[in-house]
C-alpha positions as CSV (number, residue, x, y, z in Angstrom):
1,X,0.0,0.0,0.0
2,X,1.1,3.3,-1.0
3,X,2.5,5.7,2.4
4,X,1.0,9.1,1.6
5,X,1.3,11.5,4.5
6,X,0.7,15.2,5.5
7,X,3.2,17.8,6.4
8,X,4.0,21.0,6.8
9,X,3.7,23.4,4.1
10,X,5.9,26.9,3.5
11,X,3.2,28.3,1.0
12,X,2.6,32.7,0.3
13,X,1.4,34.5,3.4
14,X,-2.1,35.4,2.3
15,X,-2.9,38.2,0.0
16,X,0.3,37.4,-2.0
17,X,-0.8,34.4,-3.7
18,X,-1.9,36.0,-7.2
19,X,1.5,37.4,-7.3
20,X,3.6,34.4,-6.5
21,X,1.7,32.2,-8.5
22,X,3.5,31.0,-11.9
23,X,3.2,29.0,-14.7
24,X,5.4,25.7,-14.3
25,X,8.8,26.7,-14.9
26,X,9.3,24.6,-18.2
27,X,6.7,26.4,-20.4
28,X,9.2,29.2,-20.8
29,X,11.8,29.7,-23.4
30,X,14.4,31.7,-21.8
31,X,13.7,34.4,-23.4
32,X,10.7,34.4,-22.3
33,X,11.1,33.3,-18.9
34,X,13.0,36.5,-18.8
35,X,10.8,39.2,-20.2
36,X,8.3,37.8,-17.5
37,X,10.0,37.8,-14.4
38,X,11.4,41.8,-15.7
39,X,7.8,42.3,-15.8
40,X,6.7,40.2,-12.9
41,X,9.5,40.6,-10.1
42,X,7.2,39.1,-7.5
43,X,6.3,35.9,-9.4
44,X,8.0,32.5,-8.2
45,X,9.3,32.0,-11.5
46,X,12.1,34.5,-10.5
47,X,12.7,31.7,-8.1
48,X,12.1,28.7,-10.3
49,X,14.4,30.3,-13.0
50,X,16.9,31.7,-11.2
51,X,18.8,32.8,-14.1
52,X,16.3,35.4,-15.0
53,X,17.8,37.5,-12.4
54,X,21.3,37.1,-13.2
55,X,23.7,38.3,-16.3
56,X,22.5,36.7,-19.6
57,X,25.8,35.7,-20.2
58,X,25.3,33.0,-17.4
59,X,24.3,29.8,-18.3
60,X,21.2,28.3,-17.6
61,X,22.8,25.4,-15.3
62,X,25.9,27.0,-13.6
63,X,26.1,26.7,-9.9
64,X,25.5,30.6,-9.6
65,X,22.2,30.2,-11.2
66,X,21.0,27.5,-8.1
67,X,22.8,29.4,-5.6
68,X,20.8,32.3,-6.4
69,X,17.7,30.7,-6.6
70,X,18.0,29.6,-2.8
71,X,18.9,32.7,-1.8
72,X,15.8,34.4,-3.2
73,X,13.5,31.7,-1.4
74,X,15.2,32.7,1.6
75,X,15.0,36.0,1.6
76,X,11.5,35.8,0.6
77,X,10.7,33.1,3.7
78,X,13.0,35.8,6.0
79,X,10.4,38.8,4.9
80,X,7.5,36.9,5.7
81,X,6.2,36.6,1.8
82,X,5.9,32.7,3.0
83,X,4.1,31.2,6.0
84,X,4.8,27.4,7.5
85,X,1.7,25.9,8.8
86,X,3.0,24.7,12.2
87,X,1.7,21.1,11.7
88,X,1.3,18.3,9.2
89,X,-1.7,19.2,7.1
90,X,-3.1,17.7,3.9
91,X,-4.2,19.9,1.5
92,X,-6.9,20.4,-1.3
93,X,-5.7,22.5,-4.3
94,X,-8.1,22.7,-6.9
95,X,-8.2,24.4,-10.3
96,X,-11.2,25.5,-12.9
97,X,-11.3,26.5,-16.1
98,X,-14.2,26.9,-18.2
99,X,-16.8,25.9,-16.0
100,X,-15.0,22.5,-14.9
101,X,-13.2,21.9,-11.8
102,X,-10.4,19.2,-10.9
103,X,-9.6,19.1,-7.4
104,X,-6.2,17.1,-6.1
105,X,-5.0,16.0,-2.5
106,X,-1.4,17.7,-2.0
107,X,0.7,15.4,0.3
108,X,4.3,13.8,0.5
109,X,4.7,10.2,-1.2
110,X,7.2,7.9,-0.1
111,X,10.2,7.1,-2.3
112,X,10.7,3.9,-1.3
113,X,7.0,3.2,-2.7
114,X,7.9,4.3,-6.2
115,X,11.3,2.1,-6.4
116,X,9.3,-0.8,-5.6
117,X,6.2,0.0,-7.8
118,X,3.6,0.2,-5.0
119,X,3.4,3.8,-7.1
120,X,2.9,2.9,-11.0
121,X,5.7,4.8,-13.4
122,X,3.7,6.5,-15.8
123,X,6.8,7.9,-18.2
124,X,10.1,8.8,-18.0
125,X,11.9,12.1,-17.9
126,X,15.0,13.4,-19.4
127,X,18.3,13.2,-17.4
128,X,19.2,16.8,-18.3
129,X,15.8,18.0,-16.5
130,X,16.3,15.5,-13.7
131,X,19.8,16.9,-12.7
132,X,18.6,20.4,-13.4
133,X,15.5,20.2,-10.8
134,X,18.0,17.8,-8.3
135,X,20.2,20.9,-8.3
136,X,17.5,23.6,-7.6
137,X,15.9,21.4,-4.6
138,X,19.6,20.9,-3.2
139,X,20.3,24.8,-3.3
140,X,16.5,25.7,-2.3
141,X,16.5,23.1,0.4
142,X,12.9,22.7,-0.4
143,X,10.8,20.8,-2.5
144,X,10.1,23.6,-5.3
145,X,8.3,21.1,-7.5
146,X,5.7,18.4,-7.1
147,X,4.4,15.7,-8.9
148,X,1.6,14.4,-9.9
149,X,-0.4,11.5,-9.0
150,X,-3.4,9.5,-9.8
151,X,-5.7,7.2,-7.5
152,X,-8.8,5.1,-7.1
153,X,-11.9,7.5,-6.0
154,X,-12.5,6.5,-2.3
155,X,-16.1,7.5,-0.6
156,X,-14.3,8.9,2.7
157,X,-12.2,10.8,0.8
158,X,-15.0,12.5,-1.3
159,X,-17.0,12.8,1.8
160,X,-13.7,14.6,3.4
161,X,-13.0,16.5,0.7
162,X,-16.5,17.9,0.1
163,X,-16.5,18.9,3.6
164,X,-13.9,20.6,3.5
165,X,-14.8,22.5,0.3
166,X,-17.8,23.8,2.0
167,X,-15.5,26.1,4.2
168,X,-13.8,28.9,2.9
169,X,-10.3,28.5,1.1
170,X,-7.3,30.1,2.5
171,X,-6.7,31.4,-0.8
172,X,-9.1,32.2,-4.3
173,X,-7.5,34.0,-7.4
174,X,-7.5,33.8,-10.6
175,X,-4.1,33.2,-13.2
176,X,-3.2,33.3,-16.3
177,X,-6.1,32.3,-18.7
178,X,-8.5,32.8,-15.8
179,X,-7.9,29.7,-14.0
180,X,-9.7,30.0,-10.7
181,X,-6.9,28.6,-7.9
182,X,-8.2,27.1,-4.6
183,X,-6.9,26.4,-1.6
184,X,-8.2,24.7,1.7
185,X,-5.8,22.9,4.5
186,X,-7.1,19.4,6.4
187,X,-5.5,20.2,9.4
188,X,-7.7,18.6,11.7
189,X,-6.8,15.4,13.3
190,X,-9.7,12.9,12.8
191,X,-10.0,14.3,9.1
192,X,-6.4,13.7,8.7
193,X,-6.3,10.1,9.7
194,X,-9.7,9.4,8.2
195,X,-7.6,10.4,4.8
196,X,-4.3,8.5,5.3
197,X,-6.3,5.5,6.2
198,X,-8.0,4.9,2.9
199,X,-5.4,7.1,0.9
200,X,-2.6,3.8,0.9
201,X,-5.4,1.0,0.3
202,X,-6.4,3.0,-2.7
203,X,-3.1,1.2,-4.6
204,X,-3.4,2.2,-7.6
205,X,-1.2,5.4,-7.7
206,X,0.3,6.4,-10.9
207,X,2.9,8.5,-11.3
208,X,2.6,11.6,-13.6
209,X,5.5,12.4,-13.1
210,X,6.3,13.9,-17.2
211,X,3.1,16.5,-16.6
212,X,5.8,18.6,-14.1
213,X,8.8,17.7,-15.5
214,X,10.3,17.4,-12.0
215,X,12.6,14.1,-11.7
216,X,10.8,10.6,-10.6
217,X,10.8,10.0,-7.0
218,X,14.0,7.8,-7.1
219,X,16.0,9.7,-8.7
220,X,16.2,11.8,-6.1
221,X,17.3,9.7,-3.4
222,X,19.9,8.0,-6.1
223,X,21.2,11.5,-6.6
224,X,25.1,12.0,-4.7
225,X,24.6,15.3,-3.8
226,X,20.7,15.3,-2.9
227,X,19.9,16.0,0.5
228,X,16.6,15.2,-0.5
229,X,17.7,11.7,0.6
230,X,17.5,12.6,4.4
231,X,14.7,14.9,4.7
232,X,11.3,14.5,5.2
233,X,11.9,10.6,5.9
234,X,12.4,9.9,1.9
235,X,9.8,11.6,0.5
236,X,8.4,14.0,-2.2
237,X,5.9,16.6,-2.2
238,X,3.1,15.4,-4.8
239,X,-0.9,15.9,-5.7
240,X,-3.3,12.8,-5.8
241,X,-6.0,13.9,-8.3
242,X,-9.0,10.9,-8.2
243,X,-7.9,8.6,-12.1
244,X,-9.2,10.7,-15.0
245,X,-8.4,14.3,-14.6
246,X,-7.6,17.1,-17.6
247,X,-4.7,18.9,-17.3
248,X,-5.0,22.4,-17.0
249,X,-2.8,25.0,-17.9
250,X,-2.8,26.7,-14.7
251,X,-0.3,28.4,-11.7
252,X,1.3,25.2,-10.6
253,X,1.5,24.4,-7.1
254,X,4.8,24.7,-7.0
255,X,3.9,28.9,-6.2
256,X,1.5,27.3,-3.6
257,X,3.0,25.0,-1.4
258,X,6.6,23.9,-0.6
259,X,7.8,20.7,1.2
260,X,10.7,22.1,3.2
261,X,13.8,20.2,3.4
């Protein structure tokens, strides 16, 4: 059975969510990426592509680029554009567009789960983008990136997830292409076990992982240099969304939540 648990999450002290949300960070051409984050100072993709704050003449993968990546999440997290929930939480992130609404559990998955397939492998990524994100969680010390997965609808889920719905979310906006993104945090106890309890004996959880282009679960504990290996007892930040969901061209999570390392 699959081990998905709460944590903690560093997500944008309330009010600054509209302006901290990006676009995932591998939609952008450098160019591109660039001309946003002139225009768009605030946005995480300053943090996601580092190098958009830096000399041109830098390339895209020198160390200079990661280094100042964590710095900016940490100086962000120092002037309080970030809060940490103070306990494990799970959390309900969902996204509409055009009058339809997918709605995903946001949790940590455990490594060990995906190198012995209790999480399916749904495609593979490149090795490039694999040591690329490795490097930018190693210098962020968080988990900037999450991955997607897929499981079995449960009825104590649903019933726990429409319950929470009903309350209000703890943040609402709108993004690019008027994507509505919601937020709501599980936080109490009973909910919180009711949903790890039937979360692992719904097995069949499918990594999607190629939709974020953030590296498979394994490879960051295979990595030499990844702290990632010692944190957070071997896991990765990801979102569950109930099989069959559309992908939506939306501010990724990534802006919304991060699993601190």
């Amino acid at each position: 059975m699959a081990d998905i648990r709460p944590f903690a999450a560093c997500r944008p002290a309330p009010g600054l969510e509209a302006e901290i949300a990006a676009l995932p960070y591998d939609v952008y051409s450098r160019a591109e990426a660039r001309a946003y984050v002139a225009d768009h100072p605030g946005s995480f993709l300053a943090i996601d592509r580092a190098e958009t704050t830096l000399p041109q003449d830098i390339d895209i993968y020198d160390e200079r680029v990661y280094r100042r990546a964590g710095e900016l999440l940490q100086d962000w997290i120092m002037r309080a554009r970030f809060v940490q929930d103070g306990t494990p939480c799970y959390y309900l992130y969902a996204q509409t567009m055009g009058g339809r609404t997918q709605t995903g559990i946001v949790a940590c998955a455990s490594i060990d789960d995906y190198d012995n397939n209790v999480i399916k492998k749904h495609e593979n990524t490149r090795a490039d983008k694999e040591q690329d994100r490795i490097c930018h969680v190693d210098a962020c010390s968080a988990q900037t990136g999450p991955i997607f997965l897929c499981y079995r609808p449960d009825p104590v889920i649903e019933k726990i997830v429409r319950k929470t719905k009903a309350s209000k979310p703890v943040c609402d906006f709108l993004s690019e292409g008027e994507v509505r993104n919601q937020v709501w945090i599980i936080s109490d106890p009973d909910d919180c076990a009711a949903v790890r309890s039937p979360l692992p004996a719904s097995t069949a959880f499918t990594s999607q992982t190629g939709i974020t282009a953030v590296p498979p679960l394994s490879v960051w504990e295979n990595s030499a240099d990844s702290r990632i290996r010692t944190t957070q007892e071997k896991r990765n930040s990801t979102i569950s969304f109930p099989s069959c969901f559309r992908k939506m061209n939306s501010a990724s999570w990534t802006t919304t939540a991060l699993s601190t390392t």
